[in-house]
C-alpha positions in Angstrom: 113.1 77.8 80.9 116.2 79.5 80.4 114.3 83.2 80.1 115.1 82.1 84.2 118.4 83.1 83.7 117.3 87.3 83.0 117.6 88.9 86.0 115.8 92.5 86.3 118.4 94.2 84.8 117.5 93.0 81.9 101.0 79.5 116.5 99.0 81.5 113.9 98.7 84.9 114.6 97.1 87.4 112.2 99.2 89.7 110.0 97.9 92.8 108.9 98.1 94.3 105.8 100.3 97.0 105.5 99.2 100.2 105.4 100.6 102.3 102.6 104.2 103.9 103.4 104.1 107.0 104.7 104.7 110.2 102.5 107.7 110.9 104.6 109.2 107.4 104.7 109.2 107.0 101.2 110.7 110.2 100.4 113.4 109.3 102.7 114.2 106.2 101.2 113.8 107.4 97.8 116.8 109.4 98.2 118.6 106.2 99.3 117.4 104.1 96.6 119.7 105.6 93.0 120.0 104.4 89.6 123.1 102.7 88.6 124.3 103.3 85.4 127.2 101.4 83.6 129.7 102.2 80.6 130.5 98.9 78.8 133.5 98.4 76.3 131.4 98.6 73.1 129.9 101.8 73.8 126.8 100.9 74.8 125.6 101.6 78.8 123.4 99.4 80.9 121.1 100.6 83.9 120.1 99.0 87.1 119.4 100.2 90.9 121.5 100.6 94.0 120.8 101.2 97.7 123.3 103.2 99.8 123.7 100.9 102.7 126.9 102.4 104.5 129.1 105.4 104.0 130.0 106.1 100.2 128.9 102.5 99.6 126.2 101.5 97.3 124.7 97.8 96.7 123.1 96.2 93.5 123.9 93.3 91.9 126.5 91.9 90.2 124.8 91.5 87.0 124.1 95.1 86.7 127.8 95.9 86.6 129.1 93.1 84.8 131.8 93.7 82.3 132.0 97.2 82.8 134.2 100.0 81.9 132.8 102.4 84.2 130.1 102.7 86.6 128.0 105.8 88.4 125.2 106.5 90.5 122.9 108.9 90.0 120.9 111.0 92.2 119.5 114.6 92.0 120.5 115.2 89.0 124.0 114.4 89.9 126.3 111.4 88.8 128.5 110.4 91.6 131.3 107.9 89.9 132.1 104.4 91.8 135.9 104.0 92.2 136.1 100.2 93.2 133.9 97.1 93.4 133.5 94.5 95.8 131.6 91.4 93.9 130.0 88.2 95.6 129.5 86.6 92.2 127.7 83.6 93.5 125.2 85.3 95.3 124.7 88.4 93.3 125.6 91.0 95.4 128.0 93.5 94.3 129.1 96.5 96.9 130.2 99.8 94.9 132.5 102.0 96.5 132.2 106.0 96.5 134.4 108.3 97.4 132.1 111.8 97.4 128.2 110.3 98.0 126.8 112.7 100.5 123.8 110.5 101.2 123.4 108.2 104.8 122.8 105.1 104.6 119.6 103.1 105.2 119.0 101.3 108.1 119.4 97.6 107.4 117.5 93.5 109.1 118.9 90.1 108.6 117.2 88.5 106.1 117.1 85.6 108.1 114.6 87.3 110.8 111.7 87.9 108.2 108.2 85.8 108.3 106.1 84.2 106.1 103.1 86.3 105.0 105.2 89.5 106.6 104.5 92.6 104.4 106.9 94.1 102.6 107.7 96.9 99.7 110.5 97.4 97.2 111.8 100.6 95.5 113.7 100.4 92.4 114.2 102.1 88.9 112.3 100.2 86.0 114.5 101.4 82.6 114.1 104.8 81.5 112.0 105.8 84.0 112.6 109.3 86.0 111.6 108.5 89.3 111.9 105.4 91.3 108.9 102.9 91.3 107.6 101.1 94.1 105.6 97.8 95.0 104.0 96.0 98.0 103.6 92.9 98.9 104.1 89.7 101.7 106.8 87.2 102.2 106.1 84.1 100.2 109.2 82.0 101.2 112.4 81.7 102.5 114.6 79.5 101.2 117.9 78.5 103.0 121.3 79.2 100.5 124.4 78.9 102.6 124.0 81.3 105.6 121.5 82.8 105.0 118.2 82.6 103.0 116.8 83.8 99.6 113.5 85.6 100.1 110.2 85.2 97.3 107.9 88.1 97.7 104.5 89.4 96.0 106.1 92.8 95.5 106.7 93.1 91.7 109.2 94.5 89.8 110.3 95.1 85.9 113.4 95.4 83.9 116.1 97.5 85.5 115.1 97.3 88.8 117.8 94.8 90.0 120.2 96.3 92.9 116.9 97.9 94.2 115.6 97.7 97.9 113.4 95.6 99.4 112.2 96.8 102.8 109.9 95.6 105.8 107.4 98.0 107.5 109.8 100.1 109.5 111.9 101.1 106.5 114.4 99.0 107.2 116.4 97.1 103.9 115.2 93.4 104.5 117.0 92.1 100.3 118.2 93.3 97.5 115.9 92.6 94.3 117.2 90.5 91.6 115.6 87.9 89.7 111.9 86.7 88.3 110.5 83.6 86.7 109.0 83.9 83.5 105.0 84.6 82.6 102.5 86.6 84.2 102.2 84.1 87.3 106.2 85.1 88.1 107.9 84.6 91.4 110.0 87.6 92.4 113.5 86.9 94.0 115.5 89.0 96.7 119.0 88.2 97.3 119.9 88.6 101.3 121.0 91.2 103.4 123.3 89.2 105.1 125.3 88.7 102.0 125.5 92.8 101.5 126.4 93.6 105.0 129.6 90.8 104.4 130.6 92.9 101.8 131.2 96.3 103.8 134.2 95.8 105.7 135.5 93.7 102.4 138.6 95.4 100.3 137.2 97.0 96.8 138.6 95.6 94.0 139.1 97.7 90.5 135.9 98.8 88.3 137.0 96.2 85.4 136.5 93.1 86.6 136.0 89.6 84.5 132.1 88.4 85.0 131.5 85.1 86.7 128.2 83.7 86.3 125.7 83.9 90.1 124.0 80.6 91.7 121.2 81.7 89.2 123.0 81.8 85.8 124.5 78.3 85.9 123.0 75.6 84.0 119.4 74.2 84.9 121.1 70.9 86.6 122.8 73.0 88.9 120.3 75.6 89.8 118.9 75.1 93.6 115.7 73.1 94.2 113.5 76.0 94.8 114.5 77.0 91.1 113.7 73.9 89.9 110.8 73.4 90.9 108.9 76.7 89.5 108.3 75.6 85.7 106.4 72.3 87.0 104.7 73.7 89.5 103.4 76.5 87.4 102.6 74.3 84.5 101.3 71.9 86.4 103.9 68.6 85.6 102.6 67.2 88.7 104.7 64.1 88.3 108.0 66.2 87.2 107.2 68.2 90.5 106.6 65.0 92.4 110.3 63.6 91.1 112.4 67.0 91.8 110.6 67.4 95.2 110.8 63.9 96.1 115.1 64.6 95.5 114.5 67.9 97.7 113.0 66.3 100.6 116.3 63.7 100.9 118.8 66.4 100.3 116.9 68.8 102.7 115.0 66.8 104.7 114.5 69.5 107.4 113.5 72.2 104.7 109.6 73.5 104.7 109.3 73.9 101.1 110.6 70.9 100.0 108.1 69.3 101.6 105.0 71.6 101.0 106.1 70.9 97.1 105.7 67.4 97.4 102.4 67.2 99.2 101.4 69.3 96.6 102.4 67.0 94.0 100.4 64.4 96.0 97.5 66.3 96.2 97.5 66.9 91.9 98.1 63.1 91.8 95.2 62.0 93.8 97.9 60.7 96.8 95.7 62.3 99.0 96.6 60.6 102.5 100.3 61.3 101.6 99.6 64.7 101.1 97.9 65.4 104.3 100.4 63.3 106.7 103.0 65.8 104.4 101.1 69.5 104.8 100.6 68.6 108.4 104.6 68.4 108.6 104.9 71.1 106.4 102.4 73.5 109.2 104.5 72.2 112.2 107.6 73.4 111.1 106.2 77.0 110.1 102.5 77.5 111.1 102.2 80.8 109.1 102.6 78.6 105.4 99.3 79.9 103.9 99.5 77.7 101.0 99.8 74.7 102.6 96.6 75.5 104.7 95.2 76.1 101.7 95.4 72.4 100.7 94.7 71.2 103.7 91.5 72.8 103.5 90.8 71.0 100.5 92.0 67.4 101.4 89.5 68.1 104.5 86.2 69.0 102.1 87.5 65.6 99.8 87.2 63.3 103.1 83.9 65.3 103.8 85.2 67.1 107.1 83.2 69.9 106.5 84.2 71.7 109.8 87.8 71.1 109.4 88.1 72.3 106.3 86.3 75.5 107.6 89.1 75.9 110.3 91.7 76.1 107.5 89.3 78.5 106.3 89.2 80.6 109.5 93.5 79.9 109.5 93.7 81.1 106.1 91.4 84.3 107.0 94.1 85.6 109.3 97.4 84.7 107.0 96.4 85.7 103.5 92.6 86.5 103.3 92.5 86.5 99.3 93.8 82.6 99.9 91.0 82.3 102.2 88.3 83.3 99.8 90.3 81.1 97.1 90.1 78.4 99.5 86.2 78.9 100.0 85.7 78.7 96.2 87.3 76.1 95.4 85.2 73.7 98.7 82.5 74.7 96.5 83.6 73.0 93.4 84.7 70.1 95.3 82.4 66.7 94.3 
């Protein structure tokens, strides 16, 4: 559990899938999207991403530029140097500010105003690699942090790709990639915009600055519920999930995913009428949750409601198809 704590630096209405980006959009924000690079006191140098998201001002995270002695941005060939930092420690959002960058900005959307199942795509710079690398994907949650939210999305990313952009269909910057659970089954993690566009009008502070640990980094007691969570869900501790998710729901007792994990938990555990009376919550206060359709459809096959279970098949078809072919599996195996 604590490889958690290595960020990348180290009504229903059908979605479509995006389309592939545009030749011409992704040029454009390739040119927005720079590699960071960072001097540190023994010599060594780290590398992350950055977005320019105002006038000689560059986002990436905080733990890309942590303890450093210098830090740049490169693009074209050419290293522009930073000459000040503005740091949001807790979140992870640190704003570097130019004074020569002649590239604009990228355009940039609350966080907040994203969907589930929404497609998406990020560009960042994996280590050592020459030109930026991009990934698509959809919305998997939203999970409330303060004012805003911190978004999970399918779009992958490696190693040195933190500070990098993630951005909705039009282009626009929609968060700012920065962490991953462990294994191959990982949940990718995107700091919000919100967060960066507080930062603009903020004061920079000096280059060397002493590191203070983000939300992210503390210790596992004090990491947020949809951290804690991840390991039992993913390895399947039904009754560990059941316990944190049973806290969640009384903390947050008006937040969607606290409550889809816990009828989840049920559903592992056999509890299957709590389960149900909990998904159905979980669909009323966001109808596009694929995954809790997804057990729904199951719970209905159990009971033998063939035909209901085939409407959460239909439900599924126009949120996340693959789910909705998972889903018809799985009724299949069913006793």
């Amino acid at each position: 559990m604590a490889k958690w704590l290595i960020g990348c630096l180290l009504g229903c209405l059908a979605i479509p899938l995006m389309a592939e980006p545009s030749a011409e959009l992704m040029q454009a924000l390739n040119s927005r999207v720079l590699r960071v690079q960072v001097g540190l006191k023994n010599g060594q140098y780290g590398l992350g991403s950055g977005v320019v998201v105002a006038e000689n001002q560059v986002v990436t995270n905080c733990h890309v530029v942590a303890n450093a002695t210098s830090i740049s941005v490169v693009s074209g060939g050419a290293a522009y140097h930073a000459v000040g930092v503005k740091p949001d420690w807790k979140h992870d959002v640190c704003m570097l500010q130019m004074d020569d960058l002649p590239i604009s900005p990228v355009t940039m959307k609350s966080s907040r105003d994203l969907k589930y199942e929404q497609a998406v795509f990020n560009i960042g710079y994996p280590s050592f690699v020459a030109a930026p690398v991009s990934s698509q994907g959809v919305v998997k949650g939203l999970f409330a942090m303060d004012d805003s939210v911190i978004v999970r999305a399918t779009s992958s990313f490696r190693q040195g790709a933190s500070g990098g952009g993630l951005f909705d269909e039009t282009g626009a910057l929609v968060g700012l990639i920065t962490l991953k659970s462990p294994g191959k089954d990982a949940y990718y993690y995107y700091m919000s915009i919100d967060w960066v566009q507080a930062l603009i009008a903020q004061p920079a502070g000096p280059i060397v600055v002493k590191s203070e640990l983000p939300f992210w980094g503390k210790p596992a007691a004090e990491w947020p519920y949809f951290m804690k969570v991840v390991f039992p869900y993913l390895h399947k501790d039904w009754d560990g999930l059941k316990a944190i998710a049973q806290q969640w729901t009384t903390q947050e007792p008006h937040n969607t995913e606290a409550w889809f994990y816990l009828a989840a938990a049920e559903y592992e555990t056999k509890d299957l009428n709590m389960a149900e009376q909990h998904l159905h919550r979980v669909v009323s206060m966001n109808d596009q949750h694929s995954q809790a359709f997804y057990y729904l459809g199951l719970i209905a096959e159990s009971n033998g409601k063939h035909i209901e279970a085939l409407a959460n098949v239909d439900t599924l078809t126009q949120l996340d198809a693959e789910k909705a072919e998972e889903l018809k599996v799985a009724m299949k195996t069913l006793p």
